[in-house]
MARMAR-539604 format. One line per field, with one value per residue (C-alpha): residue in three letters; z, x, y; residue number from 1. Coordinates in nm, 4 decimals, always signed. Example, Ala and Ser with C-alpha at 12.3 -4.5 7.8 and 13.67 -1.06 7.14 Angstrom:
2
fiza: ALA  SER
zz: +0.7800  +0.7140
xx: +1.2300  +1.3670
yy: -0.4500  -0.1060
dose: 1  2
END
This chain:
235
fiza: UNK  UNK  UNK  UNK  UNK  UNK  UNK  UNK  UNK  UNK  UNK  UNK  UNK  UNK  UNK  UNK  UNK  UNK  UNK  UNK  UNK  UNK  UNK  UNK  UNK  UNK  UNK  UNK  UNK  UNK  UNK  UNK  UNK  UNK  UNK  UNK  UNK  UNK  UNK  UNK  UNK  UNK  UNK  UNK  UNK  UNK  UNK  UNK  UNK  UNK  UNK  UNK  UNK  UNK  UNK  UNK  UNK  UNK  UNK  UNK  UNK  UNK  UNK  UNK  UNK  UNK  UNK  UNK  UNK  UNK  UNK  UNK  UNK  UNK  UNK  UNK  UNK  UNK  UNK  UNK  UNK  UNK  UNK  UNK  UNK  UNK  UNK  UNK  UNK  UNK  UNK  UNK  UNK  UNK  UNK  UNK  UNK  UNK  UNK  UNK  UNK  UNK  UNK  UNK  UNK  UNK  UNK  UNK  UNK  UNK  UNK  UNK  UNK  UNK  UNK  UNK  UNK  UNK  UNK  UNK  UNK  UNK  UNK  UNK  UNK  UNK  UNK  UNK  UNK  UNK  UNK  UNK  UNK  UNK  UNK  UNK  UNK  UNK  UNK  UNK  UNK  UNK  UNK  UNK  UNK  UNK  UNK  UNK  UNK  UNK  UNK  UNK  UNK  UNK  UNK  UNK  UNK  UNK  UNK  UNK  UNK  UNK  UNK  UNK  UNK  UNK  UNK  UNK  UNK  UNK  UNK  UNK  UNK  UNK  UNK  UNK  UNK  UNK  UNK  UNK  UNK  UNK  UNK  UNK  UNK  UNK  UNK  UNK  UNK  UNK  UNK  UNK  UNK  UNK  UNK  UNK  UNK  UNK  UNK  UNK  UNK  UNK  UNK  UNK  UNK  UNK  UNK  UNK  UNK  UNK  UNK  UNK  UNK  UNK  UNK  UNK  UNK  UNK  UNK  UNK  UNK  UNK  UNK  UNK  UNK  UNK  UNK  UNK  UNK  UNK  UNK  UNK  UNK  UNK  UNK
zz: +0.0000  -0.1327  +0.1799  +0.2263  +0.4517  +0.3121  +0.5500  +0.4578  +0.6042  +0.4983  +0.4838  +0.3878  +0.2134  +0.2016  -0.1743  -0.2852  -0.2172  +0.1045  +0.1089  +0.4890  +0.7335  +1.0871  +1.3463  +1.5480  +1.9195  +2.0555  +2.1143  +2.3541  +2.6366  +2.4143  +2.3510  +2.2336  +2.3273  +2.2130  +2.4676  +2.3280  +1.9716  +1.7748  +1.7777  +1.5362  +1.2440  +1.3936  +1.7662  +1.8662  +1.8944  +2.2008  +2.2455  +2.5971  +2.5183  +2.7499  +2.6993  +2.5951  +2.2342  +2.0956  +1.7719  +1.6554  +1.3726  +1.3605  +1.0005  +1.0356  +0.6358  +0.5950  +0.2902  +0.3391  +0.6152  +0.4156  +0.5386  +0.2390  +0.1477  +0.4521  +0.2733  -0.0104  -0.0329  -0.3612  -0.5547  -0.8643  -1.0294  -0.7714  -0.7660  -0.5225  -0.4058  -0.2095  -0.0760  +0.2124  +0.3401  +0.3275  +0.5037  +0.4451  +0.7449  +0.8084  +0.6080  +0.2749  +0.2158  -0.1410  -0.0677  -0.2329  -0.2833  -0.4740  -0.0880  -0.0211  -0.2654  -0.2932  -0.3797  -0.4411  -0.4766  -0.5763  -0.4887  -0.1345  +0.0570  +0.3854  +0.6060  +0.7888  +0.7654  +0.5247  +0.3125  +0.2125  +0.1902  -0.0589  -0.2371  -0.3460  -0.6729  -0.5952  -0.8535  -0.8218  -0.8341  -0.6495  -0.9873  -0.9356  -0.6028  -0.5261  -0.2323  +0.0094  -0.1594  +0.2240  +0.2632  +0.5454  +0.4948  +0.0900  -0.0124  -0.2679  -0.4428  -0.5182  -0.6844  -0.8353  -0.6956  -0.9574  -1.1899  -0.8542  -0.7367  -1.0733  -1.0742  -0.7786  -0.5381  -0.2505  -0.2109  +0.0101  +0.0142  +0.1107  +0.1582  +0.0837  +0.2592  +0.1405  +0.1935  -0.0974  -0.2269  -0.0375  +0.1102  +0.4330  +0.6390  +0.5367  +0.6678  +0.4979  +0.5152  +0.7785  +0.5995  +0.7676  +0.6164  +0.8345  +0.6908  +0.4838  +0.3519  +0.1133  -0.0133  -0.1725  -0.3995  -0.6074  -0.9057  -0.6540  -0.5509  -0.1933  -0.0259  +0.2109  +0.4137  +0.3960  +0.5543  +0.7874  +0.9387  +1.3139  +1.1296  +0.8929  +1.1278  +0.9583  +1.0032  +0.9752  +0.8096  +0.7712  +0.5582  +0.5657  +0.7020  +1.0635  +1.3035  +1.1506  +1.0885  +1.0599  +1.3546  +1.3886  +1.5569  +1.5301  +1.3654  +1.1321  +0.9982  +1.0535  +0.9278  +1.1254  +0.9805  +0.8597  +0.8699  +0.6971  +0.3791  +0.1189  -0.1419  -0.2387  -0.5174  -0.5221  -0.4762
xx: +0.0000  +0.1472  +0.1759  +0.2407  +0.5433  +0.6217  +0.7256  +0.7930  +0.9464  +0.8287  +0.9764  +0.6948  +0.9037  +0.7448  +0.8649  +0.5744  +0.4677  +0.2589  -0.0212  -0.1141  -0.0757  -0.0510  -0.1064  +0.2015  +0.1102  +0.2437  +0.6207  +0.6678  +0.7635  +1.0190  +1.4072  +1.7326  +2.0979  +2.4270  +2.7096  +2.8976  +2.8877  +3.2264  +3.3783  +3.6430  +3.6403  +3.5000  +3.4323  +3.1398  +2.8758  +2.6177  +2.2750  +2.0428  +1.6856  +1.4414  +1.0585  +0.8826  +0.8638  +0.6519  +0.9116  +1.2459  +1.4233  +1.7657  +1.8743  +2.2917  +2.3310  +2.4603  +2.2871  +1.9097  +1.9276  +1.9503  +1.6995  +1.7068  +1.4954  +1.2966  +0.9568  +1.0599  +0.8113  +0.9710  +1.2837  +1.3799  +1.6209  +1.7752  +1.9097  +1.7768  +2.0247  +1.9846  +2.2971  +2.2383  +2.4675  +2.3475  +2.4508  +2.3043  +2.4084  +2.3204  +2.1328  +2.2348  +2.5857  +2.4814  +2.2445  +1.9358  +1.8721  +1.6001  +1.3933  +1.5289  +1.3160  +1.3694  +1.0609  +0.9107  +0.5541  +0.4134  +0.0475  +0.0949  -0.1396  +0.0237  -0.1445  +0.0236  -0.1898  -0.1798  -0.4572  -0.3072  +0.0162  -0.1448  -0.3414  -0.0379  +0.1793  +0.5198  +0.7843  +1.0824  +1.4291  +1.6415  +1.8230  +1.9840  +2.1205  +2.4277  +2.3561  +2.4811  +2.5910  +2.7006  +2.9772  +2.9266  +2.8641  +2.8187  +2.7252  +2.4309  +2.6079  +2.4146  +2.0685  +1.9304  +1.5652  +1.5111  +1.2789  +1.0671  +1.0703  +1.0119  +0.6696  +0.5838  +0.4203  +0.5254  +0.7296  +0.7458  +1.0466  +1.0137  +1.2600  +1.0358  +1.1708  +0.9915  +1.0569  +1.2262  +1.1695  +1.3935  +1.4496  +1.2325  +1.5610  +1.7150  +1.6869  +1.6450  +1.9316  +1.8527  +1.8857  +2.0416  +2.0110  +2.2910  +2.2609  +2.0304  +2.1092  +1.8434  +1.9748  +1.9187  +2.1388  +2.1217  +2.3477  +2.5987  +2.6896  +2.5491  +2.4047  +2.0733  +1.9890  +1.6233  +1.6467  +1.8912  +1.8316  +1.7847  +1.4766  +1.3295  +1.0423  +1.0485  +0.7129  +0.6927  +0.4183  +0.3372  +0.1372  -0.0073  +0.2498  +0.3581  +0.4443  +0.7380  +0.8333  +1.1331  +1.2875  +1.3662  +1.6273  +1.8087  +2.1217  +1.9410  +1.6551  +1.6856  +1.4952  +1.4624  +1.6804  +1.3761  +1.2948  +0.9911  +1.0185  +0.7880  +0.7194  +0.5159  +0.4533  +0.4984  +0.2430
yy: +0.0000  +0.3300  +0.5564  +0.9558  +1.1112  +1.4601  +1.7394  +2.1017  +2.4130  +2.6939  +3.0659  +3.3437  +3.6577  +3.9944  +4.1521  +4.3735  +4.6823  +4.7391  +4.9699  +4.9619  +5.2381  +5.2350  +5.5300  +5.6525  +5.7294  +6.0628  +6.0382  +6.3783  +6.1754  +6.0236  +6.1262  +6.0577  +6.1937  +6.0446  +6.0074  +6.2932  +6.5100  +6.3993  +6.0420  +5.9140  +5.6816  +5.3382  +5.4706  +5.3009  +5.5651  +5.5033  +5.6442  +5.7149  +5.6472  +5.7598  +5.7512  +5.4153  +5.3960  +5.2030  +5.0766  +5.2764  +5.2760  +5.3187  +5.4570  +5.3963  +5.4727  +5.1526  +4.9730  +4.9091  +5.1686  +5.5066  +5.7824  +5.8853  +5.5699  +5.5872  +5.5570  +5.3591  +5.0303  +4.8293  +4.8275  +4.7545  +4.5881  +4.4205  +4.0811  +3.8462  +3.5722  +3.2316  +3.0460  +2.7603  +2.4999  +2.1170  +1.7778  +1.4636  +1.2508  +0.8723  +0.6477  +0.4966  +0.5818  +0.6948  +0.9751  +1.0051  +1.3825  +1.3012  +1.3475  +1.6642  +1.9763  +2.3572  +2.5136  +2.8523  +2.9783  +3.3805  +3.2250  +3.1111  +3.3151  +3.3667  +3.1546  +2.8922  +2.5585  +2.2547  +2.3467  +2.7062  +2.5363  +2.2518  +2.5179  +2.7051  +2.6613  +2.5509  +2.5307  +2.3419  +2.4690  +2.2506  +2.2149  +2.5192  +2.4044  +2.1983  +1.9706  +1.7384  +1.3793  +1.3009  +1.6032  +1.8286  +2.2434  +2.1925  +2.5420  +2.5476  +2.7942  +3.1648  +3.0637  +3.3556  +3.3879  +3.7458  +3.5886  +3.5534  +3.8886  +4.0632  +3.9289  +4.1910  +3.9638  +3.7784  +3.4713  +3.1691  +2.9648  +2.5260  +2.2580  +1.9550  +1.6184  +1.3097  +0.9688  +0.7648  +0.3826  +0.2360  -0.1613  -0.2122  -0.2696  +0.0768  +0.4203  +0.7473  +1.0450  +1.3185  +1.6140  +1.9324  +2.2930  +2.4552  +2.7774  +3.0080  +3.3861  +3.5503  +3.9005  +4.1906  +4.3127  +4.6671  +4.7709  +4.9442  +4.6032  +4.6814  +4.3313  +4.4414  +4.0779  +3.9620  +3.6907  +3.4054  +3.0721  +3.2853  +3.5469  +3.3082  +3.2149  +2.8722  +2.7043  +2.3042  +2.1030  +1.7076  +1.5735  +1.2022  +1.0520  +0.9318  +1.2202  +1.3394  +1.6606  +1.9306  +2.0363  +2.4318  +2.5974  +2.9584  +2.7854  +2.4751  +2.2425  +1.9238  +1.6371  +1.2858  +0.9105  +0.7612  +0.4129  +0.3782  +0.2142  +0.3444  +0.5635  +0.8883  +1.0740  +1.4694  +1.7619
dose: 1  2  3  4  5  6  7  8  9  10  11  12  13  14  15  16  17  18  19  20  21  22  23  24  25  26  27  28  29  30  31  32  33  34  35  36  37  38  39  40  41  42  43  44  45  46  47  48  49  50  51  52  53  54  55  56  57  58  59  60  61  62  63  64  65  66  67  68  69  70  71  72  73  74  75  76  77  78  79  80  81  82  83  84  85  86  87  88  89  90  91  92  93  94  95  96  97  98  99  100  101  102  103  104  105  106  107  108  109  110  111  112  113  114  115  116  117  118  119  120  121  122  123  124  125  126  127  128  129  130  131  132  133  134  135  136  137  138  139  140  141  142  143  144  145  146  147  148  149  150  151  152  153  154  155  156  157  158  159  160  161  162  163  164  165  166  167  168  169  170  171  172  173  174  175  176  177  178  179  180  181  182  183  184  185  186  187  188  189  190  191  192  193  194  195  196  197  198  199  200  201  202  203  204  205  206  207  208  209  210  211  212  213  214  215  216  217  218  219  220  221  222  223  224  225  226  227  228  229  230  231  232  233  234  235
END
């Protein structure tokens, strides 16, 4: 009997434009006064805050924090880049990658549940990734997610782990993703960060399968060894 164990982590990535507006409470009460008024070259500069702000921005002119940009909502032109690190421990001695996908979707609405998550389109790219045949830290290399953002919408970034066909006595690889760096880069060459393994918010999902399921931490993703021997098709 043909059997289901697909898992999927799931990174939501806010591209477009944003319309919304939000009210500012009255910041009177608030203020801010540096230590002193000239420092040198790479002194650390140190501020008092007093007041309780509700959020503060700190524009240091480094790239993606120009004030001069401070109400800018989209960009274009800019490259996006992917690069993550991969190790495929355990298991088979041959690893079968073939369980471990990359996948993309414009359509995924947001919402963090298995039937959004079905619903959406996701397109395949882990041919554009190098990854683990059993060697720990193998970089993906820099996959090129423009194509993605030029559409102007949102996008949501998977790793897909499904079990493969595999003899009842085996086990699968555990995958580990020991690293992930989404960027921003404009035609100055300046790299803005959009997104790491510690401010993903990676969200895990299992679909008809045993209770199995990616484990998320600040520093990886990790899959379980798994024993069960059967197969699935995709979705």
């Amino acid at each position: 009997m043909d059997e289901k164990n697909i898992t999927a982590a799931i990174l939501f990535v806010m591209l477009a434009s944003c319309s919304k507006r939000f009210e500012l409470a009255d910041i009177s009460n608030f203020s801010v006064t540096p230590e002193k008024t000239t420092y040198k070259v790479g002194e650390p500069v140190r501020f008092t805050f007093s007041g309780k702000p509700d959020n503060v921005v700190f524009w240091s002119g480094e790239p993606g924090r120009k004030y001069e940009f401070r109400d800018r909502t989209v960009v274009q032109g800019n490259k996006i880049l992917l690069n993550f690190k991969s190790f495929a421990q355990y298991g088979p001695a041959t690893v079968d990658q073939s369980t471990l996908k990359l996948l993309v979707s414009t359509d995924f609405n947001g919402k963090y549940d298995s039937a959004s998550v079905l619903a959406a389109t996701w397109e395949d790219i882990t041919g554009k990734a190098v990854l683990s045949s059993g060697q720990d830290q193998t970089s993906s290399g820099n996959i090129d997610l423009s194509e993605f953002a030029e559409r102007n919408k949102n996008m949501a970034i998977a790793f897909r782990y499904k079990t493969a066909t595999i003899k009842p006595e085996s086990a699968q690889n555990r995958w580990v993703i020991r690293s992930f760096d989404l960027k921003s880069i404009n035609a100055q060459n300046e790299e803005t960060a959009l997104a790491t393994m510690a401010t993903a918010g990676w969200s895990s999902f299992n679909f008809s399968g045993p209770t199995t399921k990616w484990s998320i931490t600040s520093v990886q993703l990790l899959t379980v060894s798994n024993p069960w021997p059967w197969m699935t098709i995709g979705w």
